[in-house]
N, C-alpha and C positions, 0 to 999 in steps of 0.2 A: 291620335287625337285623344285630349284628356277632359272630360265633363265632369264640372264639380258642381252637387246641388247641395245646397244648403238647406237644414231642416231648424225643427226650434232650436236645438241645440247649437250655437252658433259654432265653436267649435268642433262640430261634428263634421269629419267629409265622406262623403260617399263617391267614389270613382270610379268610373267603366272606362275598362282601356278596348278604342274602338280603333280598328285598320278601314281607312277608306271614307270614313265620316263624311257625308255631305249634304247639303243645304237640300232643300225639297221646299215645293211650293205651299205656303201657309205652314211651316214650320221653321224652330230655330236648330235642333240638330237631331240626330238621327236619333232610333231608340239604343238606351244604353246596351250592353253588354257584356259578356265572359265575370267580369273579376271586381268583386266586392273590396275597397279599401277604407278599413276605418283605424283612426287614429285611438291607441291606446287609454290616453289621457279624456278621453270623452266616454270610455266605458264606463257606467257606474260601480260603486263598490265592489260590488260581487265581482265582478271580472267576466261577464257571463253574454255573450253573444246575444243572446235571445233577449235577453232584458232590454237593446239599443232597438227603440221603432226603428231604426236605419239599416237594421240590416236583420232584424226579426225575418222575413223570408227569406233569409239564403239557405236554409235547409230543404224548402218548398221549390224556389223557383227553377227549375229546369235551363234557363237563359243560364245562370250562374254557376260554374265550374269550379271558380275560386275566390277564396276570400283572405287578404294580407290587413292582418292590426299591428298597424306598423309602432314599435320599440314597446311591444308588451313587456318584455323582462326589463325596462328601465324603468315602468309605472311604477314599479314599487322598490321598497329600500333594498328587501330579501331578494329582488330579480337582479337589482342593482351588485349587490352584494357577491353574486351568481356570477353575473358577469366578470365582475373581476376575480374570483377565485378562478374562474375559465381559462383568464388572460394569464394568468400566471402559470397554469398548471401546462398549458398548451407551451409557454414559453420551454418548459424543459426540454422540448425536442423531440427526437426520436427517442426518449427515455420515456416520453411518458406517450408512448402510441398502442394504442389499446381500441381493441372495441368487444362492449359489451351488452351484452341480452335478457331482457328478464320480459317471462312468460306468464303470464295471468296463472297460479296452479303449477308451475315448472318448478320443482323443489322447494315447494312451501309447505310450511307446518302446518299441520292439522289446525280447523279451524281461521288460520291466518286469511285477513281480508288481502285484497292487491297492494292498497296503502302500505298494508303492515308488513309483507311480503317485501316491498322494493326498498322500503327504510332499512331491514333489516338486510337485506340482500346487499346493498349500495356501502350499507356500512362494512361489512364483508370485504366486497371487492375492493374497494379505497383502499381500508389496514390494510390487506395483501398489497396492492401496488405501492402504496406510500412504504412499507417494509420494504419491496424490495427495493425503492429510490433509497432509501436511510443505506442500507447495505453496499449499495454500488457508490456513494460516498456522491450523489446525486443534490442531495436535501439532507438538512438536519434533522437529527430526530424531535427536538421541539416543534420545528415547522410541521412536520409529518403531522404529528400530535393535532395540531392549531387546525391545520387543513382539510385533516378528515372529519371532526367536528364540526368546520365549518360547512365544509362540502357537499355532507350528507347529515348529519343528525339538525344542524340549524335552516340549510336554505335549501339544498339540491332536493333533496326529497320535495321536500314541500311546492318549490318551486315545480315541480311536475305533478304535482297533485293539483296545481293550478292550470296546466297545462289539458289534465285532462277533464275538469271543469269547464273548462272552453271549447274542447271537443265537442261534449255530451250537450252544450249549449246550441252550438254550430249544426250539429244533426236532429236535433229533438229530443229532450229528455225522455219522453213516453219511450222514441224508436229505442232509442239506449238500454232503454228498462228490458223490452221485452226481444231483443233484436240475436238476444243467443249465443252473440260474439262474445270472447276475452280481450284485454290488454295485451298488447304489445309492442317493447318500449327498447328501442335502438341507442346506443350514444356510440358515436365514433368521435373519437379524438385523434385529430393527427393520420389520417387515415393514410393509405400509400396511393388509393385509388378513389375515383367516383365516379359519377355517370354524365362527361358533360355534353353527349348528343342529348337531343331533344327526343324525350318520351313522356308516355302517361303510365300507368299503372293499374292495374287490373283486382280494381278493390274495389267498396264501397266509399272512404274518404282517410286522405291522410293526413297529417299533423308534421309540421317541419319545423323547425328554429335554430338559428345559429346563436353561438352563442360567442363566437371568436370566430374571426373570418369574414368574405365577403357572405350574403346570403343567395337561396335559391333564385334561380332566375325562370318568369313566367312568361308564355307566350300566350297571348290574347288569344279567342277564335278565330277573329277577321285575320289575323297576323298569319295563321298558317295553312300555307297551299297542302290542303287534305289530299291530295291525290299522290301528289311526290312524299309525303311525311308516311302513309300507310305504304308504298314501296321501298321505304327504308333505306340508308346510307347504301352506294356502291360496296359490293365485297373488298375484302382487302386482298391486295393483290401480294402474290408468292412472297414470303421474307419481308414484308412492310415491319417496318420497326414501330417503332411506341410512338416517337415522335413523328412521322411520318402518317401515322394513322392518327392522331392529336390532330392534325393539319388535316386531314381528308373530314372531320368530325365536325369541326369550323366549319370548313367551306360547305357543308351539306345543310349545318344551321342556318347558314347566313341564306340558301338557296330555300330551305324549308318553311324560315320564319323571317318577313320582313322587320316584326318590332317584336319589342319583347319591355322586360320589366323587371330591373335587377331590386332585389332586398337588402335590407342592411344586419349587420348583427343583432340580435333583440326582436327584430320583426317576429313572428310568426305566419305559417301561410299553412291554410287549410284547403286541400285540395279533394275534388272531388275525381275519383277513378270509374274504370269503364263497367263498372258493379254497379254504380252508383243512378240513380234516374234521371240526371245531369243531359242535356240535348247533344255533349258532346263532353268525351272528358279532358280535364285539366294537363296541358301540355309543359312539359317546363325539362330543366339541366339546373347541374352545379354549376357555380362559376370556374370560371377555365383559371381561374387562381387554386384549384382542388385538384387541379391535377396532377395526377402523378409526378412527372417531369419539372413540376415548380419546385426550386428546393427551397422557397421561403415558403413550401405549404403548412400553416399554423390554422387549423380550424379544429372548431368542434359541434359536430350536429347533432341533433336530438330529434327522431323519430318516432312519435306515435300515434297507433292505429288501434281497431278492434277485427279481429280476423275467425273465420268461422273453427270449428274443431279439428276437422281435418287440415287445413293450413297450417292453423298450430302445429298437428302431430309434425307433418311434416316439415315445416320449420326447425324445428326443433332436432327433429333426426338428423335434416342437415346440418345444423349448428353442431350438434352434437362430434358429426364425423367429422366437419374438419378440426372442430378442436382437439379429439382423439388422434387424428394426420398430423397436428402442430407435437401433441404432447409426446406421440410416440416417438417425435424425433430428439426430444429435449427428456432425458431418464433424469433430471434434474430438478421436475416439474413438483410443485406444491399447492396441492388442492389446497383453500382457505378450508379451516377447521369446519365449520358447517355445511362444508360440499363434500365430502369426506364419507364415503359410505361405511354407515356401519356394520358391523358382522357381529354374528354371535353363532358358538362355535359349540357343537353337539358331539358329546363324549360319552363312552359309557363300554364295558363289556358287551360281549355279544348275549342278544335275545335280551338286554335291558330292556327297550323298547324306544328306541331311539328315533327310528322311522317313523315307528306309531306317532311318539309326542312332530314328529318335525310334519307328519299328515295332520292333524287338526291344528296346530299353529297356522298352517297354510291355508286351511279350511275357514279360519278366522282369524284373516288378518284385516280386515273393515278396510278393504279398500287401498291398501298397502301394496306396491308396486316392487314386486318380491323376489331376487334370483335367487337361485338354487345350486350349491357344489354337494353331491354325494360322492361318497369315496368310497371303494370296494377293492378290497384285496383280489377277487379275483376277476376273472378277463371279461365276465359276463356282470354288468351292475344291475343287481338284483334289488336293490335296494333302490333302488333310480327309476326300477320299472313299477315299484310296490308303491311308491312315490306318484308314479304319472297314474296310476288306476283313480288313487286313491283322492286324486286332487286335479280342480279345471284349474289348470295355469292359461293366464287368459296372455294370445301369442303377442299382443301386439305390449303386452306390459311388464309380462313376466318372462323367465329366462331359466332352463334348467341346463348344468355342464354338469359329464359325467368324468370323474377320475377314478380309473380301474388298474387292475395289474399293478397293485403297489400300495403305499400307506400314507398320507402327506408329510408324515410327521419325519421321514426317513429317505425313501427312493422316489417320493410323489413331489420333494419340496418346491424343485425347481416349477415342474407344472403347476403347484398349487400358488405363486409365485405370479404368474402368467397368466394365471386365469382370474384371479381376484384382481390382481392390475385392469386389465382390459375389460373385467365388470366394472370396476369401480370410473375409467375413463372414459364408456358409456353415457355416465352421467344421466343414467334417463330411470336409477333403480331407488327407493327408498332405503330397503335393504338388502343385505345378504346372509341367507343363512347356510352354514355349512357342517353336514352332517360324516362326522370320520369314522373310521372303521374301531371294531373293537378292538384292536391291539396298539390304536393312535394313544399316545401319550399328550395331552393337551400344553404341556412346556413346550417341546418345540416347536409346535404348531403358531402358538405365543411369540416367541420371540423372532419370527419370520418374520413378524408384523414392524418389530424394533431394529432388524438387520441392515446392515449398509453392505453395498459392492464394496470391491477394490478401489475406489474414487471415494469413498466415506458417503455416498448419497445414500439414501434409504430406497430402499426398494417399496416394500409396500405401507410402511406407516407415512406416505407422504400424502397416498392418496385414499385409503381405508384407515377405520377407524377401531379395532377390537374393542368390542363394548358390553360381550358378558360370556365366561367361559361355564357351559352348561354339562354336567356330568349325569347320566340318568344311571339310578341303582336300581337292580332288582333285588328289591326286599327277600323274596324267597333264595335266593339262589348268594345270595355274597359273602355269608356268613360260611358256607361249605366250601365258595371257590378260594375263601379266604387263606382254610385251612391246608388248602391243598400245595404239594408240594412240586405237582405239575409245572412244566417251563412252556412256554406259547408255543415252541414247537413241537409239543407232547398233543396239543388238541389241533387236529387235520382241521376241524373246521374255522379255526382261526386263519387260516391261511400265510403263515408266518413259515419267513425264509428259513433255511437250515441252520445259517449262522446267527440267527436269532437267539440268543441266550437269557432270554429277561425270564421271570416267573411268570407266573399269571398273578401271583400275590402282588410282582411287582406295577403289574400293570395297574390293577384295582386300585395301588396306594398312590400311583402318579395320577390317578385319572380323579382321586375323590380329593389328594392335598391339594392339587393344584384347579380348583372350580373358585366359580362366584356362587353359583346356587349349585346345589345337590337336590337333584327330583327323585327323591324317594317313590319308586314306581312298585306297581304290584301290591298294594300295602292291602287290601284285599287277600291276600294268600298266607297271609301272618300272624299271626297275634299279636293282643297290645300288646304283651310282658316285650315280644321279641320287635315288632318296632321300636318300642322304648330304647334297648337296648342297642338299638344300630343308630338310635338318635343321639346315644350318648358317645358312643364309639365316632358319631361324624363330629361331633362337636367337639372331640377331643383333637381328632385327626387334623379337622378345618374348621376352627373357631371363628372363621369371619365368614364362612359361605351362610347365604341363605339357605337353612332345609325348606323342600316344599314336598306334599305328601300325595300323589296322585294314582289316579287308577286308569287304566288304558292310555296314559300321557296326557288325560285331558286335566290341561291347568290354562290360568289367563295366562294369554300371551305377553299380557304388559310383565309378565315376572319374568320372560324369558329377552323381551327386545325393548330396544333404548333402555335400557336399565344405567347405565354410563356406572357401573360397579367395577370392570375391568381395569388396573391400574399398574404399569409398568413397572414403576417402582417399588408400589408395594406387593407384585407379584414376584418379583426377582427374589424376594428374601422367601425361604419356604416356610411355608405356615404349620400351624401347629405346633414343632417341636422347638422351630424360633423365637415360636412369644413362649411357650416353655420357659429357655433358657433363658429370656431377657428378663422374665419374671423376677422381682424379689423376692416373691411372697414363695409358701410355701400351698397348694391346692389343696381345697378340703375336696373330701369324697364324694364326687359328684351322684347325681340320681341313676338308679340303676346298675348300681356296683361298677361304673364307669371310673376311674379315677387315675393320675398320671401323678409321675416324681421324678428329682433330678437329682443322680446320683453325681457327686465333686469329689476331685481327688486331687492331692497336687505330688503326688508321686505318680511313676511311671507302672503300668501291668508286665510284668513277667512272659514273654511272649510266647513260652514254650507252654507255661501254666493256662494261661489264657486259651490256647489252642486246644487243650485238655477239655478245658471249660465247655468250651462250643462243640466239640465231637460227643461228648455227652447228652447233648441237648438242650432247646432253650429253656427259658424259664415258663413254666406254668401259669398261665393266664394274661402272658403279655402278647398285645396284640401287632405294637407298634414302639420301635426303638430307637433312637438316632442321634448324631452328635459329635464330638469329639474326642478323640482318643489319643493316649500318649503310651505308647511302644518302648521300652528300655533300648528296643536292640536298632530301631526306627526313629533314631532319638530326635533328627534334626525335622522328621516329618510328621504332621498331621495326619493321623488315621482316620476317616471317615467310615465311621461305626453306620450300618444300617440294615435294621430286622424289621421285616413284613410275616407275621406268620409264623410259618417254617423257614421263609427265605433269611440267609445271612450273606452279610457281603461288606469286609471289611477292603476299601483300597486308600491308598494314597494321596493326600491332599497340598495343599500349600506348605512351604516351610516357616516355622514357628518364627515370630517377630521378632525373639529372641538370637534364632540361627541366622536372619537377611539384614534386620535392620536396626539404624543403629537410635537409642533411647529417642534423641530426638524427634524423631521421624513416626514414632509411634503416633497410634489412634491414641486420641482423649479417654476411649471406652477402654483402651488397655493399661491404663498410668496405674492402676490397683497392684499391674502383677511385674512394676518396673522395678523394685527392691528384693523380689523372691531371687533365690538362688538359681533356678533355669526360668525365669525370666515366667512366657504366658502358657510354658507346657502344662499341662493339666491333663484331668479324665473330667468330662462335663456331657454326660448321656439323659435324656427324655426317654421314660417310659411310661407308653398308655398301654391299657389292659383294664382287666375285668377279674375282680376278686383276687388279684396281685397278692403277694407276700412279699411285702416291700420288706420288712428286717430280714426275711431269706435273701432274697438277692443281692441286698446292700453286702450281708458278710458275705456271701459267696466272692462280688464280686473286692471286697477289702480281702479277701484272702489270694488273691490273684497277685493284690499289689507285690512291688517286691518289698521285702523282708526289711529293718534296719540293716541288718550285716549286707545285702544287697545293693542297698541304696548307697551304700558308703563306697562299694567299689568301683565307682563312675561310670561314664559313658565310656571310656576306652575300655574297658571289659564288656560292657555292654554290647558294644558292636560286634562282637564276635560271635553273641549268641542266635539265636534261629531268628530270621527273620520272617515278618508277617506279612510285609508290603514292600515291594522294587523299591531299590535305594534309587535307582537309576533314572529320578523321574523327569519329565519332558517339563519344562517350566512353563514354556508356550502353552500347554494343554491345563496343567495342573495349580500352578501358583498364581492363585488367585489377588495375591494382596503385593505383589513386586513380582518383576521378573527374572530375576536372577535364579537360577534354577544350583539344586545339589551338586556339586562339584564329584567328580568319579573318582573310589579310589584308585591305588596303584594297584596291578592285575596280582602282588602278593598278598594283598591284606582281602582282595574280594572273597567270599562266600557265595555259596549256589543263592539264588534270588528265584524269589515268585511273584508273578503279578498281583497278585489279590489273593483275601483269603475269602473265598463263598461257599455254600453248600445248605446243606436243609438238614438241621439239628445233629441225630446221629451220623449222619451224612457228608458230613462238614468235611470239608477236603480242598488241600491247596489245589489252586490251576497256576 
């Protein structure tokens, strides 16, 4: 039975849906009951519950379980508008089935209100799902375009900001104010399942709306036999199928609830749960058009509630693992850009103090929801433990993982690989900082992030984000390890394998070329003259890194995270000696006797003279050398020139554009050297250094070149002289600019070959 009172509002209805309603002596019907209905179009402007005298107590009355304002999203143009973008998007199918979560505080920006949070979030998910319809050749990219726009940035948001104007109306603004709870806002579209036995829900009040589809369906109080509804549907019996139990689900409604009260799409119904001070809570189901087994199921629902902190947490966790269950079965998976954890990644020789700076970054991150990768050469992570002394990692937010017995950057890759993955699909970290060992080289640690499998998918740039590569110097100590002629397997305490063959120089000049910031540490144990001097030597080395100057590691942490300085592209090209040689100009003598030059030649070095050159020793005052080189007896290959120190190390690079490829096909940046006689072979080397004799080493090295009577005698003499670099090279490995690799001579015309020419000054000796 359905009682309708009229108030001034002619238009206005109010209706109690009663089971059993009957006549009684000096009255006309029974007292109303359960479920508030007011029509949309009679709410005043605002939109706002409490504003209607008709239905002002339904936050008070305890009778009242529920209340339906029937075709609220068609009051307006924007609700109107809602709906039809709904109807459309729902129409795509199984293509467009999703369901999505956003939590009051769950991956929002500092500062950011819930509004601003779901706008920017909404907008997010949409570009990501509309990209992948454009891609599966789903929707147009124009449409894509239109939709997300309309979607989210003109109606969907808003239209739920109205949504939860109505809530906070329906329960009491005051409770709302001081009541403790968050937002939390469901949308399923398309879903595969729903709930259609009759239940209630174990909250204080929830928010429903369809937006496509039949809507929720309500069952009065009088309507339900409370004694069979609290004993709950018969079990299902052994092997019951879907449909089978569909059918047992029915007949237990039909036995549970005499009447009931279906919704339309646009309704809204605000239900009160068994949290709630309600005399009994709001009973209701989907409609049986939601389920599963229906294959025209096209709906889209919209859920929202206020839920206390721990529900959250734990919502969230769940949400969390099954989306990490979904993702780890799809290696395919692409966080949208702002879900994408970022990292920033701690480099530095040993005793720089890299632990120290990663203990008060941690110490002072305001609130920052923080995992932890340390990495340690050896089997015990010492640096992991100096790490937990030193910092509360709070368990339920933060997250430390230890990688031991190995390097990332080498034998660690694959683990370091796995573990930033399954941090970053977590989903539950703001960031991640990762602190490597002193003989990690930060290059490959970098391009991990950029690698694809055997299937061309990426491995971890799909769901982390490199976002600032950090090297810490120790001021007192880099100028002596600089000089030294030490190899990483010469110092035990590096912990570096046998066949490790790198310098310690060379690690110092991977770890300071390749940074975003350099944290000049220790600057306390120094002098100006001699910080000056290491400032001009990093600004030569790394002219784009930020220097920052610290003592014990303590710097702001904003210089070291979200900086967004890390950039693939223009990490890939190496710094320093590359804007060198892209330079036109020629460098004037920087402050503190710091200063760099590029030696050009376009004749070939003498490879037997040149070898001379190097066993003698390097040049005096140069710190830093590198570039390209042109070998008489090496004709068809690029030498890859490269001085740290005392370290030298000349090998074999790409073959000259002139030996692979034909004019055509050249770079734009090479058409300069398409008329010269061997085409782009050249000598083109960067030297940095400190109080240099650049006219010394210019003619040293022009006396190197060969001779007029040499040059005359071609490269078929040439090739028979000593060679400096394997002719024999791997193209796959080495030829950077085409494939096609050195063709072998015939086994009469070969010569003994060496891999490389390295060594440390007088020292200098083929391997």
């Amino acid at each position: 039975a359905t009682t309708r009172v009229d108030f001034r509002w002619p238009r206005t209805i109010l209706c109690w849906f009663v089971l059993g309603a009957h006549r009684e002596s000096g009255s006309v019907m029974a007292p109303p009951k359960s479920t508030l209905v007011v029509a949309a179009d009679e709410l005043p402007d605002c939109g706002l519950l409490g504003a209607l005298e008709s239905s002002r107590a339904f936050s008070s009355d305890t009778a009242l379980n529920g209340c339906i304002v029937t075709q609220f999203a068609q009051r307006s143009e924007r609700g109107a508008q809602v709906i039809d973008w709904a109807s459309r998007f729902c129409n795509l199918g199984e293509e467009a089935r999703v369901e999505l979560r956003y939590w009051e505080g769950y991956r929002a920006h500092k500062g950011e209100t819930f509004t601003d949070q779901l706008r920017r979030q909404l907008q997010e998910d949409f570009t990501r799902i509309y990209g992948q319809l454009v891609k599966n050749n789903i929707v147009e990219g124009t449409e894509a375009e239109q939709s997300v726009s309309i979607a989210v940035h003109q109606n969907l948001a808003l239209f739920i900001e109205d949504l939860m104007k109505l809530y906070i109306s329906a329960c009491g603004t005051e409770e709302c104010k001081h009541d403790g709870l968050s937002w939390a806002l469901k949308l399923d579209i398309n879903a595969l399942s729903a709930c259609i036995k009759f239940h209630d829900d174990n909250l204080d009040m929830r928010l429903v709306t369809t937006l496509v589809g039949d809507g929720t369906v309500i069952a009065p109080d009088d309507a339900v036999d409370w004694g069979l509804y609290k004993q709950g549907p018969p079990a299902a019996a052994p092997e019951t199928d879907d449909d089978a139990r569909s059918e047992e689900f029915k007949a237990w409604n039909k036995t549970v609830v005499t009447s009931d009260h279906a919704t339309k799409a646009g309704d809204v119904i605000l239900m009160k749960g068994g949290k709630s001070k309600a005399s009994s809570p709001c009973v209701h189901r989907a409609p049986y058009s939601a389920d599963a087994n229906d294959t025209g199921n096209l709906r889209m629902l919209v859920t929202l509630e206020r839920i206390p902190a721990d529900e959250k947490a734990a919502f969230v966790e769940m949400w969390q693992s099954e989306q990490t269950r979904d993702l780890d079965t799809n290696d395919a998976v692409q966080l949208p850009e702002g879900e994408k954890l970022p990292v920033t990644l701690l480099s530095g020789f040993l005793g720089a103090g890299k632990t120290t700076l990663l203990t008060h970054v941690l110490n002072n991150r305001e609130g920052m929801r923080v995992a932890v990768l340390v990495n340690d050469m050896a089997s015990i992570n010492i640096d992991a433990s100096l790490v937990q002394d030193g910092v509360q990692l709070r368990e339920s937010k933060d997250k430390m993982v230890e990688l031991h017995n190995g390097c990332i950057c080498c034998t660690l890759r694959e683990d370091l690989i796995e573990s930033v993955r399954a941090l970053a699909l977590e989903r539950r970290f703001d960031y991640l900082l990762i602190e490597s060992t002193g003989i990690s080289e930060p290059m490959p640690v970098a391009t991990t992030f950029a690698a694809t499998d055997e299937d061309g998918l990426a491995t971890l740039g799909s769901v982390a984000r490199l976002d600032t590569l950090v090297t810490v110097v120790d001021c007192q100590n880099f100028l002596k390890d600089y000089q030294s002629g030490d190899k990483a397997v010469d110092r035990k305490d590096l912990g570096a394998e046998e066949t490790d063959q790198r310098t310690i120089v060379d690690l110092l000049v991977d770890q300071a070329e390749f940074a975003n910031v350099i944290l000049l540490n220790k600057t306390d144990l120094v002098s100006s003259k001699e910080l000056a001097r290491l400032k001009g030597i990093f600004q030569k080395l790394n002219p784009g890194a930020l220097l920052v100057e610290s003592q014990f590691g303590v710097v702001s942490p904003s210089l070291l995270l979200n900086t967004r300085r890390f950039d693939m592209e223009t990490a890939s090209m190496a710094p320093g000696w590359l804007a060198e040689l892209q330079s036109s100009h020629k460098p004037e003598t920087e402050e503190y006797g710091i200063s760099s030059f590029i030696y050009r030649a376009d004749r070939p070095f003498h490879p037997r003279r040149l070898d001379r050159m190097l066993r003698r020793g390097f040049f005096a005052g140069v710190l830093r050398s590198k570039g390209f080189m042109w070998s008489a007896s090496d004709h068809n290959v690029v030498v890859e020139w490269s001085q740290a120190g005392l370290a030298m190390n000349l090998k074999p690079g790409p073959k000259w554009l002139k030996a692979s490829l034909p004019l055509s096909e050249w770079p734009e940046a090479a058409a300069q050297y398409k008329e010269k006689q061997y085409g782009d072979r050249r000598q083109e080397l960067v030297f940095i250094g400190a109080s240099m004799k650049e006219a010394e080493i210019r003619a040293t090295l022009d006396r190197v070149l060969l001779t007029t009577k040499e040059f005359s005698l071609g490269p078929k003499t040439w090739s028979r002289w000593m060679k400096l670099v394997t002719e024999e090279v791997d193209s796959e490995k080495t030829d950077k600019r085409q494939k096609s690799g050195l063709k072998r001579k015939k086994p009469e015309d070969e010569v003994p070959q060496h891999s490389n020419h390295e060594g440390h000054g007088a020292d200098c000796q083929h391997t």
